[in-house]
VOLO-386233 format. One line per field, with one value per residue: x, y, z of N, C-alpha, C, O in turn; residue in three letters; residue number from 1. Coordinates in Angstrom, 3 decimals. Example, Ala and Ser with C-alpha at 12.3 -4.5 7.8 and 13.67 -1.06 7.14 Angstrom:
2
n_X = c(13.190 12.850)
n_Y = c(-5.690 -2.250)
n_Z = c(7.800 7.080)
ca_X = c(12.300 13.670)
ca_Y = c(-4.500 -1.060)
ca_Z = c(7.800 7.140)
c_X = c(13.200 12.900)
c_Y = c(-3.300 0.030)
c_Z = c(7.800 7.870)
o_X = c(14.236 13.409)
o_Y = c(-3.319 1.138)
o_Z = c(8.465 8.039)
r = c(ALA SER)
k = c(1 2)
END
This chain:
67
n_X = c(91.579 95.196 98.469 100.623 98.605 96.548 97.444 98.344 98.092 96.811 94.711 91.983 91.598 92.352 92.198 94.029 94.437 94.240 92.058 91.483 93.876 95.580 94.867 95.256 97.975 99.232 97.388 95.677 93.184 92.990 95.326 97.297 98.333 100.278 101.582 101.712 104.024 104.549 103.923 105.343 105.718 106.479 108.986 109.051 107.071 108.486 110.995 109.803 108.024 110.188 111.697 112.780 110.784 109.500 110.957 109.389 107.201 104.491 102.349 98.293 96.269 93.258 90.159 87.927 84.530 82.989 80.707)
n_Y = c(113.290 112.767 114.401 113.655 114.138 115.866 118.214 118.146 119.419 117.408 116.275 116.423 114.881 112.081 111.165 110.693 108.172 104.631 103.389 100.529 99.620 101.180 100.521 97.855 97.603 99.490 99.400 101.362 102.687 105.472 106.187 107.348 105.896 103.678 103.285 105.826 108.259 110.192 109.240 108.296 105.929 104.762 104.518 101.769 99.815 99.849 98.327 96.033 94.872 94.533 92.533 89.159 87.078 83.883 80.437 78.475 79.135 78.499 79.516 79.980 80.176 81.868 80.084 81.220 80.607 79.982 81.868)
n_Z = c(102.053 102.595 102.495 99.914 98.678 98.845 98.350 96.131 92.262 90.395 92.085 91.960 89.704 89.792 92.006 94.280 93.397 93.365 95.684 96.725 96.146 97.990 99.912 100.383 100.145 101.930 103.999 104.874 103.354 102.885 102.694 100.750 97.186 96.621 93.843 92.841 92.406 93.945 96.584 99.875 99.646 97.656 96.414 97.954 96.762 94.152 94.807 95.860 93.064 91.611 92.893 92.194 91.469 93.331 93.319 93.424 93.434 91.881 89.380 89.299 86.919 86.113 84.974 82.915 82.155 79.481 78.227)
ca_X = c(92.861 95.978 99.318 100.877 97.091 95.440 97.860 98.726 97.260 96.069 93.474 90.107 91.688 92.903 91.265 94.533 94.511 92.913 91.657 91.787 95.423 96.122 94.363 95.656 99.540 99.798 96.560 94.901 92.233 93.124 96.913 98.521 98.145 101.832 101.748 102.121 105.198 104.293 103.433 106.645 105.893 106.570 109.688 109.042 106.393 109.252 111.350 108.833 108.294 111.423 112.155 112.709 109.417 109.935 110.968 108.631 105.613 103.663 100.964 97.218 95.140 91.716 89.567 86.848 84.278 82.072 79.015)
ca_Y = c(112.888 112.675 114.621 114.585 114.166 117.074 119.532 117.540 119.102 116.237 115.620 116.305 114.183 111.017 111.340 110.012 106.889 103.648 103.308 99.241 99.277 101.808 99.560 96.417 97.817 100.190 99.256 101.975 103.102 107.176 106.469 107.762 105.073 103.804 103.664 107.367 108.487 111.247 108.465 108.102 104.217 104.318 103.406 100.365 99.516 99.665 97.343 94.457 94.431 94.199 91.305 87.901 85.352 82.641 80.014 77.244 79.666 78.786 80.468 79.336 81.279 81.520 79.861 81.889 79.808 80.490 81.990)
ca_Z = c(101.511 103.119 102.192 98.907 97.586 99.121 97.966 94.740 91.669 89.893 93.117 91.170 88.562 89.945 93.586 95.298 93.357 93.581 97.354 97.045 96.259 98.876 101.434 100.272 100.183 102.923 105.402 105.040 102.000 103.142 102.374 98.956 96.344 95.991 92.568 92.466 92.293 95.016 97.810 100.025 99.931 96.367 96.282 98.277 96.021 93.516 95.111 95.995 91.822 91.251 93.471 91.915 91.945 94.143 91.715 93.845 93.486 90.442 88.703 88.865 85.983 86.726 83.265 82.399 81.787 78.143 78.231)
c_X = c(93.992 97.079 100.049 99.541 96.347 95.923 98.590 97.636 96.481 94.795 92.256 90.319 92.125 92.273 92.508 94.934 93.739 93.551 91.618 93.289 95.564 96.225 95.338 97.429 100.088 98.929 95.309 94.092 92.767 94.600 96.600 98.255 100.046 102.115 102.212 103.022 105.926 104.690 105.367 106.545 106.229 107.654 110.192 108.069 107.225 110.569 110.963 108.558 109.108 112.001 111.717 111.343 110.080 109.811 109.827 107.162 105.106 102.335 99.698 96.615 93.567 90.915 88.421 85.897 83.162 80.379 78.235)
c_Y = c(113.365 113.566 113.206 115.334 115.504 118.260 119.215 118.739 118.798 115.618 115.378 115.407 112.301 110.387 110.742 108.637 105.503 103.365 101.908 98.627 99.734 101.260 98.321 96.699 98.537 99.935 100.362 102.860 104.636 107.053 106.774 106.115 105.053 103.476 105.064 108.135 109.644 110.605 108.336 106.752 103.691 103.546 101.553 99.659 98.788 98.370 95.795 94.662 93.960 93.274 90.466 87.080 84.348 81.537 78.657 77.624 79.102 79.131 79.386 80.582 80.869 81.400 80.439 80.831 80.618 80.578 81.654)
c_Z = c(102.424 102.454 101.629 98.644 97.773 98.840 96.609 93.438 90.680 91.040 92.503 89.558 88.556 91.262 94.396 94.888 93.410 95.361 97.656 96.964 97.174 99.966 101.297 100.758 101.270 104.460 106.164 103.781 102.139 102.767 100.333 98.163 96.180 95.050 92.094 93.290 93.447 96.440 98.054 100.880 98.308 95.864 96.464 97.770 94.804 93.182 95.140 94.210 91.538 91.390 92.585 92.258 92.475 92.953 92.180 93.829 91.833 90.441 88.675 88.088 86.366 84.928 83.863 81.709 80.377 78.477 77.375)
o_X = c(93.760 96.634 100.164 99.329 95.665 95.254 99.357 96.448 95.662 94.097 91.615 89.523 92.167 91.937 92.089 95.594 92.512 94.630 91.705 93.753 95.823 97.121 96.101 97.981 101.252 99.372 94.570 94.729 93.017 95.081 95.976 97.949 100.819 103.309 102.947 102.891 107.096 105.460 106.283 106.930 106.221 107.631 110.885 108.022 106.983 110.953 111.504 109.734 109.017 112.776 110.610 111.089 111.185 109.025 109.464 106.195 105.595 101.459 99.825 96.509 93.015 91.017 88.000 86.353 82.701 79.426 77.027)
o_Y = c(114.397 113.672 112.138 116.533 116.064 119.288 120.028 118.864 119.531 114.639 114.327 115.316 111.532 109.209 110.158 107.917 105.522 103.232 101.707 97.606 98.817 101.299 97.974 96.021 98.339 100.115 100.354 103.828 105.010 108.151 106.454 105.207 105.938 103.180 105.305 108.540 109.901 111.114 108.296 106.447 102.531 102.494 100.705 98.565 97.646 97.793 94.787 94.426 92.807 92.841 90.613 86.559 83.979 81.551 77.895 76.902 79.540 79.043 78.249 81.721 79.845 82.209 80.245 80.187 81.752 79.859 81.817)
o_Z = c(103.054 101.311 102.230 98.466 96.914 98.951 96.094 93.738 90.126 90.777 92.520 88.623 87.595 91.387 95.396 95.638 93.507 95.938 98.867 97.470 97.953 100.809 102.199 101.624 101.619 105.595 107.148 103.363 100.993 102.487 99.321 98.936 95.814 95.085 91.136 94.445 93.731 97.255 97.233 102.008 97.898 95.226 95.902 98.332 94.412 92.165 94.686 93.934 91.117 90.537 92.068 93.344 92.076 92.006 91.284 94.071 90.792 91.302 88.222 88.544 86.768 84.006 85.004 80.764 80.503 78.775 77.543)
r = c(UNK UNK UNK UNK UNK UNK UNK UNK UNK UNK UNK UNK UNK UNK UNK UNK UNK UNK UNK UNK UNK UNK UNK UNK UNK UNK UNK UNK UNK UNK UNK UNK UNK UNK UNK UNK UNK UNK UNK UNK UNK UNK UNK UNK UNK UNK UNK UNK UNK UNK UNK UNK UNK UNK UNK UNK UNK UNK UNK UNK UNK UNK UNK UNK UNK UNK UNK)
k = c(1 2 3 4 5 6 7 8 9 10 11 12 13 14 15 16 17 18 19 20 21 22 23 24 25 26 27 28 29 30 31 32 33 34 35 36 37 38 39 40 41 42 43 44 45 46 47 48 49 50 51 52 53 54 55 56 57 58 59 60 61 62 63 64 65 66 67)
END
């Protein structure tokens, strides 16, 4: 684990976060989870929510089909 996480401690309780967000949002699975409030990508995590939906994007839902 990387700094906050390794001197966080919540570590043996959270492990850092989820490691597929971390990857997906920052590029690297060993980064801080920016969800947590620690990570100093959080705020920009914060931001991109925040932003407006593109109003030309629309939603596909994925149907579940019945078992």
């Amino acid at each position: 684990m990387k700094d906050p996480c390794i001197h966080c401690e919540r570590k043996e309780t959270d492990f850092g976060g989820c490691r597929c967000q971390a990857f997906q949002l920052t590029g690297d699975a060993a980064d801080t989870d920016p969800a947590c409030s620690l990570s100093e990508r959080h705020e920009t995590l914060i931001e991109i929510t925040q932003e407006r939906p593109d109003p030309d994007r629309s939603w596909v839902y994925r149907i579940l089909a019945a078992s």
